[in-house]
KEPAPA-807406 format. One record per residue: z, y, x of N, C-alpha, C, O in turn; residue in one letter. Coordinates in steps of 0.05 Angstrom, whole numbers, padded with zeros to 5 digits, always signed. Each point is the difference from the previous one (the first is absolute). Example, Ala and Ser with C-alpha at 12.3 -4.5 7.8 and 13.67 -1.06 7.14 Angstrom:
<rs>
+00156-00114+00264+00000+00024-00018+00000+00024+00018+00013+00000+00021a
-00027+00021-00028+00001+00024+00016+00014+00022-00015+00004+00022+00010s
</rs>
This chain:
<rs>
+00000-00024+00017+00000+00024-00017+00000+00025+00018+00019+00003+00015x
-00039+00014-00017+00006+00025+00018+00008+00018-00022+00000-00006-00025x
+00008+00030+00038+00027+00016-00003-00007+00026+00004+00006+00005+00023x
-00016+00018-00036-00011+00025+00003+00026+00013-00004+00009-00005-00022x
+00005+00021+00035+00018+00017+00000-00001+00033+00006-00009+00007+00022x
+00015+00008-00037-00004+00032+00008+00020+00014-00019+00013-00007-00020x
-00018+00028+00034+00023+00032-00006+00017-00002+00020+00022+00001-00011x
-00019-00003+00029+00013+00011+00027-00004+00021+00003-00020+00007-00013x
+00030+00012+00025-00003+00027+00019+00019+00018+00003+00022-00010-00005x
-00021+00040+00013+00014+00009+00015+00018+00021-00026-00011+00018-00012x
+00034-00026+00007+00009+00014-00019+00029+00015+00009+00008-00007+00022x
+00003+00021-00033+00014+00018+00013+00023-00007-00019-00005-00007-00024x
+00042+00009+00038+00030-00014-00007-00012+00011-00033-00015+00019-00006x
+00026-00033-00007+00007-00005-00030-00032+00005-00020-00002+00005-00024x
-00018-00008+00041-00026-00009-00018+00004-00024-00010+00020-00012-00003x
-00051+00005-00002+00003-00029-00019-00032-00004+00010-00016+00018+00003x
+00010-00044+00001-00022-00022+00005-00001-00022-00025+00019-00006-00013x
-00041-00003+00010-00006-00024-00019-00021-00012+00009-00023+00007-00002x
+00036-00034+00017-00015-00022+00016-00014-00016-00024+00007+00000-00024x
-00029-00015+00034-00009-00016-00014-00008-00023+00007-00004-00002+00024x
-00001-00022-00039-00006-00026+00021-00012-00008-00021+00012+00003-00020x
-00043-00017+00016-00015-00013-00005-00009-00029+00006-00013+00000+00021x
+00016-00022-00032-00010-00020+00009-00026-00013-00009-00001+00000-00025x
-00021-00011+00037-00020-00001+00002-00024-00024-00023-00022+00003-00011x
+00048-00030+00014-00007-00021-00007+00018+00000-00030+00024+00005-00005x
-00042-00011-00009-00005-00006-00021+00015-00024-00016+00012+00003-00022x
-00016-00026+00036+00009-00024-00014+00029-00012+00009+00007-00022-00009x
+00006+00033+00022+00022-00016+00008+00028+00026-00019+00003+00024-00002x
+00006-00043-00004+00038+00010-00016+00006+00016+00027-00001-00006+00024x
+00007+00023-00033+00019+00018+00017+00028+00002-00012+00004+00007-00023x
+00020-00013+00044+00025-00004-00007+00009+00026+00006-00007+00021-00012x
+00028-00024+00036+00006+00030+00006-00020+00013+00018-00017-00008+00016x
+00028+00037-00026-00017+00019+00020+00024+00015+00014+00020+00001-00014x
-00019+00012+00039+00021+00014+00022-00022+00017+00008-00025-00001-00002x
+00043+00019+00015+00001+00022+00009+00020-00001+00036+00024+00004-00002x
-00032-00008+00027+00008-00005+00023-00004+00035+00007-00014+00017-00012x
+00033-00016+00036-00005+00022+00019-00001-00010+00025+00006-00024+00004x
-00014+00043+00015+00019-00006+00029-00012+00033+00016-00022+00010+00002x
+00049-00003+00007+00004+00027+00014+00004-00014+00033+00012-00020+00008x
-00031+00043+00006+00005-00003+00025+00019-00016+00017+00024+00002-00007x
-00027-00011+00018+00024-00021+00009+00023-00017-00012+00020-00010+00011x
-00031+00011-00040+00015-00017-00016-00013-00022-00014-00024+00002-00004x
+00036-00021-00002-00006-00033-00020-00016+00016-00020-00003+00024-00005x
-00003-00039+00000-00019+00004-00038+00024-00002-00014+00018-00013+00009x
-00016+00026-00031+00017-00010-00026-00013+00005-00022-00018+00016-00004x
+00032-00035-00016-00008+00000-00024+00013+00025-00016+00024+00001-00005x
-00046+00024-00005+00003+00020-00013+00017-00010-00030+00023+00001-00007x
-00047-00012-00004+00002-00009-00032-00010-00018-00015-00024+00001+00004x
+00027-00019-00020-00016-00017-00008-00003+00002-00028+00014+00015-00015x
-00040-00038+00005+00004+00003-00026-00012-00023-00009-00023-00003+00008x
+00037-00024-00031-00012-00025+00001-00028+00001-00023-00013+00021-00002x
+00005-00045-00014-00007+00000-00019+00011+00007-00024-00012+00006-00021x
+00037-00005+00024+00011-00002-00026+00017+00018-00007+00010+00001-00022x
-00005+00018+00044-00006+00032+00005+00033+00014+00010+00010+00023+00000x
+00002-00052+00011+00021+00014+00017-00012+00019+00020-00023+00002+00009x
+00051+00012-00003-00012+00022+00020+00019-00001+00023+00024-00001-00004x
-00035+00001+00031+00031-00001+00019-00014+00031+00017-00023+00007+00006x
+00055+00007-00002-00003+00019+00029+00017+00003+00016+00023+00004-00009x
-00028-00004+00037+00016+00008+00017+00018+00021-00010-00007+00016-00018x
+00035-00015+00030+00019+00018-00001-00014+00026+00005+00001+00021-00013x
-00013-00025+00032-00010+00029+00012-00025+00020-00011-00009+00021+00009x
+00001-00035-00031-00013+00012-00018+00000+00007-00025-00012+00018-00011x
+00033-00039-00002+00010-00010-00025-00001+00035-00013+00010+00019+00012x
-00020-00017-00033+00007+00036-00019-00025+00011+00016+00000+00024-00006x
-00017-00028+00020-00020+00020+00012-00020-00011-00002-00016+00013-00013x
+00009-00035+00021-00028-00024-00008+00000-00013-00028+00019-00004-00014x
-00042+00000+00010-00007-00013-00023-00026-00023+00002-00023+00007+00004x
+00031-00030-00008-00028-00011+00001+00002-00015-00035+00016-00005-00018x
-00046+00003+00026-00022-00014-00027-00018-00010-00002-00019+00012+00011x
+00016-00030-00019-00024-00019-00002-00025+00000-00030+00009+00000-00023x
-00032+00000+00028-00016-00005-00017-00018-00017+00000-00021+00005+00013x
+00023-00036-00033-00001-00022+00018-00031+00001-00017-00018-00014+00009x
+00012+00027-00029-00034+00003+00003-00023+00002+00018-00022-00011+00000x
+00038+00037+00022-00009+00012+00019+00004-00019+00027-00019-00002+00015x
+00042-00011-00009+00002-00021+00003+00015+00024+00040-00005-00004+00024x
+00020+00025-00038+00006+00017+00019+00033+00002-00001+00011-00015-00017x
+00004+00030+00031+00023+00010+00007+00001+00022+00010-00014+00006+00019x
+00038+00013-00032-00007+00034+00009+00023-00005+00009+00011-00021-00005x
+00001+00042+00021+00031+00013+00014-00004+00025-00004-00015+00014+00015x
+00029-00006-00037+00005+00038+00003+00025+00007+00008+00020-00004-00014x
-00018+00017+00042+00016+00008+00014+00007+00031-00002-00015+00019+00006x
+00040-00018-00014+00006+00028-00003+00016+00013+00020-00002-00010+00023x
+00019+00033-00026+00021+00007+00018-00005-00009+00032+00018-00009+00014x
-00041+00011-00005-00010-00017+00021+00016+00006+00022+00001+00025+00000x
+00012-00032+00016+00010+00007+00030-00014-00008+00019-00015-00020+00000x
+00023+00045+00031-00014-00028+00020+00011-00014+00008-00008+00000+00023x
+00026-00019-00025+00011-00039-00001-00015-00005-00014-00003-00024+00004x
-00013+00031-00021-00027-00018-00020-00024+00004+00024-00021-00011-00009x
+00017+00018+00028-00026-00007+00005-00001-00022+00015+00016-00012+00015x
-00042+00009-00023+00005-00034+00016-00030-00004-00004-00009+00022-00008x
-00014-00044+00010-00019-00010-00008+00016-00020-00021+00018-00015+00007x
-00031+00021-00043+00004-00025-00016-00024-00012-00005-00023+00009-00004x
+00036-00038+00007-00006-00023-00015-00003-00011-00032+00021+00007-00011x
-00031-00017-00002-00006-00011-00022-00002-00030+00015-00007-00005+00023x
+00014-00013-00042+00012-00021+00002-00009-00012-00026+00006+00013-00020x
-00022-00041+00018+00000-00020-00038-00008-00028+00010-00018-00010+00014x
+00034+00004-00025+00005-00035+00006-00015-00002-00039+00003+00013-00020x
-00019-00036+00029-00015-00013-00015-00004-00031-00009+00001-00016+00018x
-00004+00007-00042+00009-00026+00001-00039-00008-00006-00015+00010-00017x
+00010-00034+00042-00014-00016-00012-00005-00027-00001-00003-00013+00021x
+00004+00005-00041+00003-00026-00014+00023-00003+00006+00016+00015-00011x
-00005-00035+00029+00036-00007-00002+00005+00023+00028+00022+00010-00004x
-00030-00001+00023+00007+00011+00022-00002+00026-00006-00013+00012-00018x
+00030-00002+00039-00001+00035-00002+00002+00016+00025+00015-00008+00018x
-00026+00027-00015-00010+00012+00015+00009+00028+00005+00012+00007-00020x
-00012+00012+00037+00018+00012+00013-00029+00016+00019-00011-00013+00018x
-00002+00052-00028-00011+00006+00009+00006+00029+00006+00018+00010-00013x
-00027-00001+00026+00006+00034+00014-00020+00013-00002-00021-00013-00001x
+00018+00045-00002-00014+00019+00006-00003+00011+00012+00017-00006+00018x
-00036+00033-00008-00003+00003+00026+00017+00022+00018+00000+00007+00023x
+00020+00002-00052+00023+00020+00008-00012+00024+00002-00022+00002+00010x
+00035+00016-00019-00007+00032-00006+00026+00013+00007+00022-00007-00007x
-00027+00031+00024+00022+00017+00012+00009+00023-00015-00015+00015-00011x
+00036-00014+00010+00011+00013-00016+00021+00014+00021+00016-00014+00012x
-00018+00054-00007+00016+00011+00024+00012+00030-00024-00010+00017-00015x
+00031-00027+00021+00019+00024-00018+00012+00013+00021+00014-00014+00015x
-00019+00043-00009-00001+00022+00024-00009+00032-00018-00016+00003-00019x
+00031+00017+00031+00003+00022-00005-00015+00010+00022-00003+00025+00003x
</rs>
């Protein structure tokens, strides 16, 4: 499954961004979809997630400022990021594990940067 991701860019303390992630393929169940980061010399982490059945998880460190959503027509996942700081910049990730037939699968995008700076 490829993974078209955009709305990154250079936004300034307490703007707002709205990422997007598109997936390509058509025929396979999509289970959950995530949202990853990773800032300069740091691990990746998991921003936010969101399953089929429309739990929602967020890091502490975003929790009241991000929002994600899924529109499983479109077969996409947004992140609207508000109150932005720079501890939010980082390159994100979009993340959707997919089920086909009995196995499931686990794919990435190509990451879009996201730099919160005055």
């Amino acid at each position: 499954v490829q993974l078209q991701a955009s709305g990154g860019g250079l936004v300034q303390p307490g703007g707002s961004l709205r990422l997007s992630c598109a997936a390509s393929e058509s025929t396979f169940i999509i289970t959950a979809m995530n949202w990853y980061r990773q800032a300069p010399g740091k691990q990746r982490e998991l921003v936010s997630g969101v399953t089929d059945d429309g739990k929602m998880y967020y890091s502490d460190s975003v929790k009241g400022r991000f929002t994600i959503s899924r529109d499983n027509a479109k077969r996409a996942v947004y992140l609207q990021m508000n109150s932005l700081k720079p501890e939010d910049t980082a390159v994100y990730y979009c993340n959707v594990y997919t089920r086909r037939g009995l196995k499931t699968f686990e794919d990435w995008g190509q990451g879009t940067l996201v730099t919160v700076s005055s």
